[in-house]
C-alpha positions as CSV (number, residue, x, y, z in Angstrom):
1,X,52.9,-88.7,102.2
2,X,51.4,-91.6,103.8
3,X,50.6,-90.9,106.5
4,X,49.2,-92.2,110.0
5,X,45.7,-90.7,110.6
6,X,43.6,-90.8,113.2
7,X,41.9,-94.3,114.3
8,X,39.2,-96.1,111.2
9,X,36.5,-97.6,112.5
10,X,36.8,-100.4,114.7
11,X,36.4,-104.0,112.3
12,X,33.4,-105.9,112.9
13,X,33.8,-109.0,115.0
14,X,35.1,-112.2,112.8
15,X,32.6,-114.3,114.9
16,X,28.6,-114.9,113.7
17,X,29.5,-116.0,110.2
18,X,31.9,-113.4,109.3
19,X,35.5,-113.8,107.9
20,X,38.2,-111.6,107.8
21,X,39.8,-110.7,104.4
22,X,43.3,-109.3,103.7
23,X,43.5,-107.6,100.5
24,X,47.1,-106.5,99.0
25,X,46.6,-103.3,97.1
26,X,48.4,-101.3,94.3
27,X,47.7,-97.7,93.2
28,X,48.6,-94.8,90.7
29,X,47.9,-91.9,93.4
30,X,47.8,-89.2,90.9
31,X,44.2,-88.5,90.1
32,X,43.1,-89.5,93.6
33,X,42.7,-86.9,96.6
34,X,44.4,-89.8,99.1
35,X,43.3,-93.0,100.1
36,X,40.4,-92.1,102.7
37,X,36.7,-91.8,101.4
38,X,35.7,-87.8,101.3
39,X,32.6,-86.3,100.3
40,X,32.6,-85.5,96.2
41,X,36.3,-86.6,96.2
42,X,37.5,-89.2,94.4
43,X,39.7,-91.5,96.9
44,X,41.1,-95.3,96.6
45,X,39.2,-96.0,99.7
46,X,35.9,-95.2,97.6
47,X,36.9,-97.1,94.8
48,X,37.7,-100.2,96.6
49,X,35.1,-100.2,98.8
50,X,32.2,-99.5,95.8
51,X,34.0,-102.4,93.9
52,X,34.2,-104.7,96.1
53,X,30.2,-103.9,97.5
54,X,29.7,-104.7,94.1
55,X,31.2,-108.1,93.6
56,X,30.4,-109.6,97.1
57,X,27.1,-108.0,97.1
58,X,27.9,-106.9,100.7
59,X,28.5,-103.9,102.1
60,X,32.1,-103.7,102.6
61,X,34.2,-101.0,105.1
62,X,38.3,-101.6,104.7
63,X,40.7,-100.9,107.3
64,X,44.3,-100.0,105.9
65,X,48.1,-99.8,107.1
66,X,48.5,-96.6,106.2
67,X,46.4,-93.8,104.9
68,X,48.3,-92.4,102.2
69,X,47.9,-88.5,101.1
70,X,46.9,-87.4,98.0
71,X,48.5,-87.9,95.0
72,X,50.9,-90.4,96.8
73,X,50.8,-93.7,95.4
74,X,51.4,-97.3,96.4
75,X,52.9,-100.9,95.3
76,X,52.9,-102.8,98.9
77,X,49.1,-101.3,100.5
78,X,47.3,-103.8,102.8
79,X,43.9,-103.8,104.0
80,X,41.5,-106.0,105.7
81,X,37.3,-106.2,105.7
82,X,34.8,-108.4,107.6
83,X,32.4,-109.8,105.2
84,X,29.6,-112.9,105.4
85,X,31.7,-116.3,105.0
86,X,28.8,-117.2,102.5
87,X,30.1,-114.3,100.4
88,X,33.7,-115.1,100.5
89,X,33.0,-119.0,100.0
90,X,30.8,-118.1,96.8
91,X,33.6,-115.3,95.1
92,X,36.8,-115.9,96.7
93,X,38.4,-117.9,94.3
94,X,37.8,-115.8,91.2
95,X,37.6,-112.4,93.3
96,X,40.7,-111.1,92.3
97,X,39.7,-111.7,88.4
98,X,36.3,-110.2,89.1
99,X,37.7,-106.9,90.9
100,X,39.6,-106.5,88.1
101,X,36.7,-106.1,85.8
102,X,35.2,-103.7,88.0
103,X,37.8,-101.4,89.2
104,X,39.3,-98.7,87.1
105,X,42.8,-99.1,85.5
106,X,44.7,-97.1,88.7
107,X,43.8,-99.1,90.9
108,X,45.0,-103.2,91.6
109,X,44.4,-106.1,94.1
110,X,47.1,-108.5,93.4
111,X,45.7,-110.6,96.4
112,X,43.2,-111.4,98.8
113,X,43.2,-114.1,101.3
114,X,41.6,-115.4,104.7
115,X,43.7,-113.2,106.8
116,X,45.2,-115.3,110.2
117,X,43.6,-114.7,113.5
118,X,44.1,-111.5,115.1
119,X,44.9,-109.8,112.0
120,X,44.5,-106.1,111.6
121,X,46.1,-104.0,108.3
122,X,46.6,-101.2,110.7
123,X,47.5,-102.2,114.3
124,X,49.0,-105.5,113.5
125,X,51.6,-103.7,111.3
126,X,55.2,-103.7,112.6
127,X,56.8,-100.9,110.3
128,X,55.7,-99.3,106.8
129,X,58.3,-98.8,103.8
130,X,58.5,-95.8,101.4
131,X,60.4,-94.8,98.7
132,X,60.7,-91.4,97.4
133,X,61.9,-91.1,93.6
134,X,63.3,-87.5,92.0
135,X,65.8,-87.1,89.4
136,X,67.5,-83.7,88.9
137,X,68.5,-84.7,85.0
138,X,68.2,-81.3,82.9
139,X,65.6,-83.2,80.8
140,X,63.4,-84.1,83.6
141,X,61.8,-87.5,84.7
142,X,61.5,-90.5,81.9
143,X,58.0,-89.9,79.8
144,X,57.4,-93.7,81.5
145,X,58.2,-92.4,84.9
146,X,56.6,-89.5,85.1
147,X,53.9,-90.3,87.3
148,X,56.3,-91.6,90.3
149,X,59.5,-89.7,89.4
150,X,59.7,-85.7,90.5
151,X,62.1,-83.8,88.2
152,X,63.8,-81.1,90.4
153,X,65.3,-78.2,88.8
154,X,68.8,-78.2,90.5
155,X,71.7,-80.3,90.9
156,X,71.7,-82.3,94.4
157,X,74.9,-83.4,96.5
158,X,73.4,-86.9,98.0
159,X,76.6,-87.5,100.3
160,X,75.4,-84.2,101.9
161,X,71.6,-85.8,102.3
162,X,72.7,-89.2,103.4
163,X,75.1,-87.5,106.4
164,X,71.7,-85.3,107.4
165,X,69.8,-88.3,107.3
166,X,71.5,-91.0,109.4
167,X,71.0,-88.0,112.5
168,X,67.5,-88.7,112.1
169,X,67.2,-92.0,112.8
170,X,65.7,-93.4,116.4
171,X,62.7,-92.8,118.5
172,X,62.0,-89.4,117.8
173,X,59.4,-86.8,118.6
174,X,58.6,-85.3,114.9
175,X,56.4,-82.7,115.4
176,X,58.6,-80.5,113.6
177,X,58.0,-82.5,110.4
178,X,54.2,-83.5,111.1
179,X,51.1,-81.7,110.2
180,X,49.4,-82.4,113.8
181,X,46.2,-84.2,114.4
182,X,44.2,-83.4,117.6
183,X,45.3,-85.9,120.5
184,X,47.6,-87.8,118.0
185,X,51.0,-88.2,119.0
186,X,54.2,-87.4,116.9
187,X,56.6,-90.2,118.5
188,X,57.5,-92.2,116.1
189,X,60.6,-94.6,115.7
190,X,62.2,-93.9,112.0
191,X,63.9,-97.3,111.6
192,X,66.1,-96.0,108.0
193,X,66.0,-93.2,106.1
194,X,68.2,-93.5,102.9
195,X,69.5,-91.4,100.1
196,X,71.0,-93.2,97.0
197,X,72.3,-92.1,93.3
198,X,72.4,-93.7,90.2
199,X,73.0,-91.4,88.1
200,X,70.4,-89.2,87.3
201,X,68.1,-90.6,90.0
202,X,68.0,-90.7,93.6
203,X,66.1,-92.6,95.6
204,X,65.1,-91.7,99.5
205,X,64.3,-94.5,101.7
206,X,62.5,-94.3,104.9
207,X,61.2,-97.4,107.0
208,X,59.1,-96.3,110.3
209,X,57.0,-98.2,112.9
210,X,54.4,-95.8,111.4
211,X,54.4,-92.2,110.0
212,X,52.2,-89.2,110.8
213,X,50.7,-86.8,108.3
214,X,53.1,-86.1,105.6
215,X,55.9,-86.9,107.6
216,X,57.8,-88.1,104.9
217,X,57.3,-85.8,102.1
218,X,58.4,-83.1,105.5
219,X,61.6,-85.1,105.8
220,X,62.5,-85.6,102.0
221,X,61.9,-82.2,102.1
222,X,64.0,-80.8,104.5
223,X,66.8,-83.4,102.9
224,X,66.2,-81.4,99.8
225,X,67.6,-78.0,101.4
226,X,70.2,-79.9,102.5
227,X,71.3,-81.2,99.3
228,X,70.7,-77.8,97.6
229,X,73.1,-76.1,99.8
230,X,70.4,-73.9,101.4
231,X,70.8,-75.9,104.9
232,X,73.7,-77.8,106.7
233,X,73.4,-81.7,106.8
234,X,73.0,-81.0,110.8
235,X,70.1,-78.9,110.4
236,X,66.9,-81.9,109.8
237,X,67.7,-83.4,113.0
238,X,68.5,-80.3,115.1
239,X,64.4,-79.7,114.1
240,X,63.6,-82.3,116.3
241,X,63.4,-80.4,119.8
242,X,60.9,-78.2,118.2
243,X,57.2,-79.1,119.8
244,X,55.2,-77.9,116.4
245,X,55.6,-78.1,112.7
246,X,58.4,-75.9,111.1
247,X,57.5,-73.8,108.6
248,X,60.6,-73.3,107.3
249,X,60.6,-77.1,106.3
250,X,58.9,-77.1,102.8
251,X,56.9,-80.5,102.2
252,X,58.1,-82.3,98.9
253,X,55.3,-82.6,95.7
254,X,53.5,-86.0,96.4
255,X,53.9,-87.8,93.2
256,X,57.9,-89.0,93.5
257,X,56.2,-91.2,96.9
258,X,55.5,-94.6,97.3
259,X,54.2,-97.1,100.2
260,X,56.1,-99.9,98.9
261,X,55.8,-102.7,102.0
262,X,54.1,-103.3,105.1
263,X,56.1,-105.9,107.7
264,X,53.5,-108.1,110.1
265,X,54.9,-110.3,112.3
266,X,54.3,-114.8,112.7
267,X,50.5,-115.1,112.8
268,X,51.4,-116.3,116.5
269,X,52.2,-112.6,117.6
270,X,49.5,-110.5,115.7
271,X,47.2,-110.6,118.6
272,X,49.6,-109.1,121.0
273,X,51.4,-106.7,118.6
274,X,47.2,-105.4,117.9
275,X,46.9,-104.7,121.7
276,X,50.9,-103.2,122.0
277,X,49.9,-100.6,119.0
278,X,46.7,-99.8,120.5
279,X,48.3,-99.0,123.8
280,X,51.4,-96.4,122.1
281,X,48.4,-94.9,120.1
282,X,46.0,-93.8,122.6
């Protein structure tokens, strides 16, 4: 799941020569072990960061929205980096073409601009989208989907799901569906949470002011019980005046995820929505 982990590392300072950059980012999760950089791991972070090193011949450190798990892919990912303005001045119109000579097929950047002042990919954010794909079709996902489709092996009622989701929405304490981080908080506000058919497919929403880790592969997965019979449609939500993960909640594969948006607000309000993030987080 993506997944709200603890703090990066503060950004450099835009001022002595330095610009900020926002870079929109797309990625097939499935051969990476999530988006931050690990020793002998292969992560997007890694990738990225080498890449762009490469092109700007800078070193380069990016900050992004939402640290997404492994396996777990995105269409919508932001990030933002501090480099020289020389650097950006001498590549940036042609360092979109260049990164994609350099980065590996599984990785994209469909974008990258001068962010606004008082930008920030993480604390500037004002709520991150997911979508969760399974189909429970006898045959399995589509050969062309397989990558961001999960097949599941029994039939689902999704009226049942979407009843046991709308109980979930609101400001929230989800510890019960949160794999807890020392001195991180589990409040979050789960802005939708949506379960749709068409026919073979269904498609699990969920929009949050941010998520914590594998928070929503936790709540698709308790949906899951729900629409397999196994668990009432009241039972997610009555999980939420528990103080520590349940157990009983089984965490859905990563592959049917996807971070699909990431809402900022005008340019006017980025400073002050930096400083009103800061403040819930700490």
């Amino acid at each position: 799941m993506t997944s709200e982990h603890p703090t990066d590392e503060p950004a450099t300072d835009t001022g002595g020569g330095l610009v900020r950059l926002r870079l929109d980012v797309a990625y097939d999760g499935t051969a990476f072990s999530g988006w931050a950089r690990q020793p002998g791991r292969r992560t997007v972070q890694a990738e990225l960061e080498t890449a762009l090193t490469t092109v700007l011949r800078t070193p380069v450190r990016l900050t992004v929205a939402g640290r997404t798990d492994t396996g777990v892919h995105a269409t919508g990912q932001v990030a933002h980096t501090d480099v020289p303005r020389a650097a950006w001045e001498d590549q940036g119109g042609r360092l979109v073409r260049r990164l994609r000579g350099v980065l590996p097929p599984d990785v994209a950047v469909p974008a990258v601009a001068e962010a606004p002042p008082g930008f920030d990919a993480r604390f500037a954010a004002l709520a991150r989208h997911y979508v969760y794909r399974l189909t429970d079709a006898d045959g399995g996902p589509p050969p062309l989907r397989r990558a961001d489709t999960v097949g599941w092996p029994r039939r689902l009622d999704a009226p049942a799901m979407a009843e046991a989701a709308t109980l979930l929405l609101g400001r929230q304490d989800f510890a019960a569906f949160c794999r807890r981080r020392e001195g991180a908080t589990t409040i979050r506000t789960l802005e939708a949470l949506t379960v749709a058919r068409e026919g073979d497919l269904l498609t699990v929403g969920a929009s949050a002011d941010a998520f914590c880790h594998s928070m929503v592969r936790s709540l698709v997965g308790s949906l899951l019980a729900v629409g397999e019979g196994r668990r009432d449609p009241g039972w997610p939500a009555a999980l939420l005046t528990r103080r520590k993960r349940a157990d009983e909640v089984v965490v859905a594969p990563p592959g049917g995820l996807t971070l699909v948006r990431v809402d900022y607000p005008d340019d006017a309000d980025l400073a002050a929505r930096v400083l009103q993030t800061r403040a819930l987080r700490s």
